[in-house]
MARGU-887052 format. One record per residue: z, x, y of N, C-alpha, C in turn. Coordinates in Angstrom, 3 decimals. Each point is the difference from the previous one (the first is absolute). Layout:
BEGIN
{{Z, X, Y}, {Z, X, Y}, {Z, X, Y}};
...
% end
This chain:
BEGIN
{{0.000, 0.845, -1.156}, {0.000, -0.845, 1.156}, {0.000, 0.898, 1.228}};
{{-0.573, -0.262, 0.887}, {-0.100, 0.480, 1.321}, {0.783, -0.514, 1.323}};
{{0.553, 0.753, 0.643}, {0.302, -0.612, 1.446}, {-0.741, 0.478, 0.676}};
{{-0.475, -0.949, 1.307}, {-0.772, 0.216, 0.618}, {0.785, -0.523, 1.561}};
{{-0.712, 0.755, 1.148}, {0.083, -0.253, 0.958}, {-1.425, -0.621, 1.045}};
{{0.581, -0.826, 0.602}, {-1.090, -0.438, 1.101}, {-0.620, 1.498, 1.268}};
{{-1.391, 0.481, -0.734}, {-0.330, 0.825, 0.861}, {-1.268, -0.206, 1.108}};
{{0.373, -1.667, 0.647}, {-1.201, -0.419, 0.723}, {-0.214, -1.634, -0.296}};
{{-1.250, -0.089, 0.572}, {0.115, -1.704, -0.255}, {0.012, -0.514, -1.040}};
{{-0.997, 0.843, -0.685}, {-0.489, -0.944, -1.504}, {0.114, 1.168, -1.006}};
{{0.926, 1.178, 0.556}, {-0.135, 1.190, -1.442}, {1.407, -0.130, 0.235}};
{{0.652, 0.399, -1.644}, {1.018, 0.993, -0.156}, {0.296, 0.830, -1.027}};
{{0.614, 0.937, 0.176}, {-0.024, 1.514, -0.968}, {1.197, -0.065, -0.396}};
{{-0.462, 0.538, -1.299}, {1.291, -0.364, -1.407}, {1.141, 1.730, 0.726}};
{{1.181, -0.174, -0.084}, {0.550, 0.798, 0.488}, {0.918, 0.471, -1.133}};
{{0.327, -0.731, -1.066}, {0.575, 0.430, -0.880}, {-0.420, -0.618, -1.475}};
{{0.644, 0.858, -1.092}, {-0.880, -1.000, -1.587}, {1.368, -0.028, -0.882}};
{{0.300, -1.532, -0.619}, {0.866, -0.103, -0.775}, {-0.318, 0.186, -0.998}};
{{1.041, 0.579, -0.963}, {-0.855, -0.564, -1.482}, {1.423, -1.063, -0.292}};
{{-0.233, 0.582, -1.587}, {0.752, -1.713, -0.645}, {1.358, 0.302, -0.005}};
{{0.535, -1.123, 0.278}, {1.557, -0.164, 0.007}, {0.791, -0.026, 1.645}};
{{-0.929, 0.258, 0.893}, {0.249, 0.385, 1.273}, {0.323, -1.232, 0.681}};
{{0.661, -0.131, 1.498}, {0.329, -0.808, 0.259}, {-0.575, -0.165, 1.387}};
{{-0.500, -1.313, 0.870}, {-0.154, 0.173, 1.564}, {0.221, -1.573, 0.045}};
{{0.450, 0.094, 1.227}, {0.197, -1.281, 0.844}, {1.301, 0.094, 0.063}};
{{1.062, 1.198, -0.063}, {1.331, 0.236, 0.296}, {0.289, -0.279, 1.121}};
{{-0.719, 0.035, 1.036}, {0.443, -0.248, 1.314}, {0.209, -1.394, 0.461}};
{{-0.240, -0.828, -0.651}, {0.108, -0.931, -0.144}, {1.624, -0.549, -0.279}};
{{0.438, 0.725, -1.238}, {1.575, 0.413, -0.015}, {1.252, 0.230, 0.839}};
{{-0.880, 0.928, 0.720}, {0.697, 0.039, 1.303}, {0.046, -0.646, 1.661}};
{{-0.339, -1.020, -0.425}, {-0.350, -0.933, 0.801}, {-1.339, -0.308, 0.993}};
{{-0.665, 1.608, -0.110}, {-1.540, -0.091, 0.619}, {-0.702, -1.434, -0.065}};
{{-0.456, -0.284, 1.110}, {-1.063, -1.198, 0.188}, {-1.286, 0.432, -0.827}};
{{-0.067, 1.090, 0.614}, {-1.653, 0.504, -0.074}, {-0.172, 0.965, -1.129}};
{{-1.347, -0.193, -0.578}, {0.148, 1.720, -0.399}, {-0.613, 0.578, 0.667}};
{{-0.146, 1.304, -0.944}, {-0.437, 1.342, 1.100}, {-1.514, 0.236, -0.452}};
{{-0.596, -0.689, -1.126}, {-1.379, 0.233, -0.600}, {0.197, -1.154, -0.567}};
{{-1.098, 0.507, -1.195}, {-0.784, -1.373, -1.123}, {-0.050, 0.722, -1.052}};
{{-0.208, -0.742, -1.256}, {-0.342, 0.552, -1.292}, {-1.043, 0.036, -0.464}};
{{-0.636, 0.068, -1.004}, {-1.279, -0.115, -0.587}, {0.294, 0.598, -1.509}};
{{-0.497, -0.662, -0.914}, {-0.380, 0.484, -1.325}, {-0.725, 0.799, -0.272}};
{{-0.509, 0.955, -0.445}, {-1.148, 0.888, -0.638}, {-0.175, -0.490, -1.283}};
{{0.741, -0.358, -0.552}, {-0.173, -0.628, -1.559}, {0.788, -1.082, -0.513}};
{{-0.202, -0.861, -1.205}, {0.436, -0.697, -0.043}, {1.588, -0.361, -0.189}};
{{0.408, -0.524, 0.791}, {1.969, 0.159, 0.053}, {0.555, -1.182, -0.456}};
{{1.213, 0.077, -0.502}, {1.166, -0.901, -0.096}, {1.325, -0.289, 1.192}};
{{0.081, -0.375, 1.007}, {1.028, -0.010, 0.501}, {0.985, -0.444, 0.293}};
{{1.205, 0.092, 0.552}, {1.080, -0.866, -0.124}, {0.294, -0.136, 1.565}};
{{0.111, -1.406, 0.203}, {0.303, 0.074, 1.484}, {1.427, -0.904, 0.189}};
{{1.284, 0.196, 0.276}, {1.464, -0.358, 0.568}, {-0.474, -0.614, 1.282}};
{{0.691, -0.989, 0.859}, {0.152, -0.565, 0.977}, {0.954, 0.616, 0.557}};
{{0.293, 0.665, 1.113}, {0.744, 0.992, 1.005}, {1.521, -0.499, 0.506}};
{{-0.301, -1.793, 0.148}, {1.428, -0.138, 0.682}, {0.780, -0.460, -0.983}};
{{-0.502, -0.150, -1.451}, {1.109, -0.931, -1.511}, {0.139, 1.495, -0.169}};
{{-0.542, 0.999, -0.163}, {0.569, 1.534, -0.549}, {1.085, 0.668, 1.162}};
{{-0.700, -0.455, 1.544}, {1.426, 0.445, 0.686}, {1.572, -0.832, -0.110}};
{{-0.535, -1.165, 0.230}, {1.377, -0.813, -0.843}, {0.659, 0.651, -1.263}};
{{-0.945, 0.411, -0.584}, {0.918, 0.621, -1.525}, {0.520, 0.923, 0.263}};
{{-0.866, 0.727, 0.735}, {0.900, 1.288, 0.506}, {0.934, 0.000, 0.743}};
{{0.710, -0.658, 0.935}, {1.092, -0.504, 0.431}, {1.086, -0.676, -0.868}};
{{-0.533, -0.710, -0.987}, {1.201, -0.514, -1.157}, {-0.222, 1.238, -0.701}};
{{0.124, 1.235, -0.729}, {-0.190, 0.736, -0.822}, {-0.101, 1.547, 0.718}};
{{1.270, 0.276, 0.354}, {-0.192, 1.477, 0.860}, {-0.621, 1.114, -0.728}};
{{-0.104, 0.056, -1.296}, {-0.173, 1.100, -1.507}, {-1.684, -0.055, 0.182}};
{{-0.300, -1.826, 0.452}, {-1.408, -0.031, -0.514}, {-0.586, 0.930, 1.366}};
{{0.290, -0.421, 0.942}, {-0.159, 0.781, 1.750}, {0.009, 1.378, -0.174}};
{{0.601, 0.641, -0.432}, {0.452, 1.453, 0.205}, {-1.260, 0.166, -0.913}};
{{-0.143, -0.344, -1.477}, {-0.986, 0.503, -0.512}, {-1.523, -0.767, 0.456}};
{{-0.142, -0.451, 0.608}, {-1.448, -0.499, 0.699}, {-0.112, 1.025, 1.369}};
{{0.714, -0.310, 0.564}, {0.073, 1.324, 1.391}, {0.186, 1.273, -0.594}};
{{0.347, 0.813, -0.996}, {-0.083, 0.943, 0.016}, {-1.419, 0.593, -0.677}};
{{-0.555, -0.897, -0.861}, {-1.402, 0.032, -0.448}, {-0.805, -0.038, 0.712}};
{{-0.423, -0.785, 1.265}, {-0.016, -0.383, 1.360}, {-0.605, 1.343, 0.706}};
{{1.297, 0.516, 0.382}, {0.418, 1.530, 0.089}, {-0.711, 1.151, -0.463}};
{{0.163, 0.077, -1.346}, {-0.605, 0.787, -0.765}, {-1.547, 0.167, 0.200}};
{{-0.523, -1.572, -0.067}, {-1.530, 0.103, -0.048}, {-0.595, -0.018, 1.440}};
{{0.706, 0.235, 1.055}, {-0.320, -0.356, 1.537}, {0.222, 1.932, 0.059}};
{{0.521, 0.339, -0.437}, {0.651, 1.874, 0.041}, {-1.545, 0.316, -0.581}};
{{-0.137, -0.200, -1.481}, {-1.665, 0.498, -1.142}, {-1.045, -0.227, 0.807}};
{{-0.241, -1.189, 0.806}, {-0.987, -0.192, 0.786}, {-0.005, 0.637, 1.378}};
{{0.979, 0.110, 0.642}, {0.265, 1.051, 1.324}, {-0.656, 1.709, -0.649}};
{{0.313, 0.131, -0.989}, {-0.059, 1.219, -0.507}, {-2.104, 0.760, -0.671}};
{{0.147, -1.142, -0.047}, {-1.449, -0.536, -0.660}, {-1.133, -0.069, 1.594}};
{{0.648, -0.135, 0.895}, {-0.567, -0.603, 1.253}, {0.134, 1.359, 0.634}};
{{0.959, 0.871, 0.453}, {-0.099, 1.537, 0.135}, {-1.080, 0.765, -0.777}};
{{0.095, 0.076, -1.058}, {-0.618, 0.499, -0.915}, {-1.642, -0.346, 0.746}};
{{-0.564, -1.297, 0.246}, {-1.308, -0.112, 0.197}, {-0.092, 0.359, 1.373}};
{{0.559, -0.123, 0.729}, {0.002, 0.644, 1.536}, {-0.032, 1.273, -0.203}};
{{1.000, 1.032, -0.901}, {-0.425, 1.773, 0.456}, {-1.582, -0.430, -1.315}};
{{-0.419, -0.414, -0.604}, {-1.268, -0.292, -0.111}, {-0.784, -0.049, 0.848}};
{{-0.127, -1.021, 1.166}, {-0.817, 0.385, 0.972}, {0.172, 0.658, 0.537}};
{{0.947, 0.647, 0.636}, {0.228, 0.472, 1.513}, {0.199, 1.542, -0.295}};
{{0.262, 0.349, -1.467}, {-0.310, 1.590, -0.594}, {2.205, 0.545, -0.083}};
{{-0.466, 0.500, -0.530}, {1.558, 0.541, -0.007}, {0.781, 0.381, 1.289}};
{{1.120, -0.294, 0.247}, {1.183, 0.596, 1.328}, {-0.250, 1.505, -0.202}};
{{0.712, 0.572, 1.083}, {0.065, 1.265, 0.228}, {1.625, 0.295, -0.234}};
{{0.022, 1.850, 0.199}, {1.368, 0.025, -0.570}, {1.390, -0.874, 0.595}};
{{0.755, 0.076, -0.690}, {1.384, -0.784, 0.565}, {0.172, 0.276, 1.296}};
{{0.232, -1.001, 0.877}, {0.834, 0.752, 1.115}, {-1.523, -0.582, 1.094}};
{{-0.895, 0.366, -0.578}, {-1.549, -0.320, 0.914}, {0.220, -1.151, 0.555}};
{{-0.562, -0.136, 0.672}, {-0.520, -1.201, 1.173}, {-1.441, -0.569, 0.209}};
{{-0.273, -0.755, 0.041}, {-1.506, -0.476, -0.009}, {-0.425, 0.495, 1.477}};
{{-1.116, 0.169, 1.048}, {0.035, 0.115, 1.202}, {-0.122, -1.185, 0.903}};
{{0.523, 0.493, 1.344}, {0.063, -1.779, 0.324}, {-1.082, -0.512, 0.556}};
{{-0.062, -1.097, -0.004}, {-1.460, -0.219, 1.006}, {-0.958, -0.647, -1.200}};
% end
């Protein structure tokens, strides 16, 4: 599965690729209105989709269930931050030594 972002009127570019078992529409969890992209299939999928405000209710009766949904949450918001660095010194070529500064301007 792909996320994609709106890059213009009628295009948008896949910015990241799930495979199986993965999770999106977390933000949703956390009370986000909006999201931040879209999905798309590349192949044929199975998915499971929860309703946001009966799972936050649960999570409020069930502090055990909270801690372990937010910290998964967590976890996969950290893999993808990490994943998202990773493709930026991709483009932009490797930093310079520690301590360096980009120039300004």
């Amino acid at each position: 599965m792909q996320i994609c972002l709106e890059a213009g009127l009628d295009s948008t570019v896949a910015v990241s690729t799930l495979g199986s078992g993965k999770a999106l529409g977390w933000s949703a969890v956390l009370g986000r209105l909006a999201y931040s992209g879209t999905a798309r299939t590349v192949e044929p999928s199975s998915l499971i989709a929860t309703p946001a405000a009966p799972l936050r209710r649960m999570m409020l009766e069930d502090k055990e269930l909270a801690v372990a949904l937010l910290t998964a949450i967590g976890r996969m918001t950290a893999a993808r931050l990490d994943d998202t660095r990773y493709q930026l010194v991709g483009v932009m070529g490797h930093p310079g030594e520690p301590g360096d500064t980009a120039p300004a301007g």
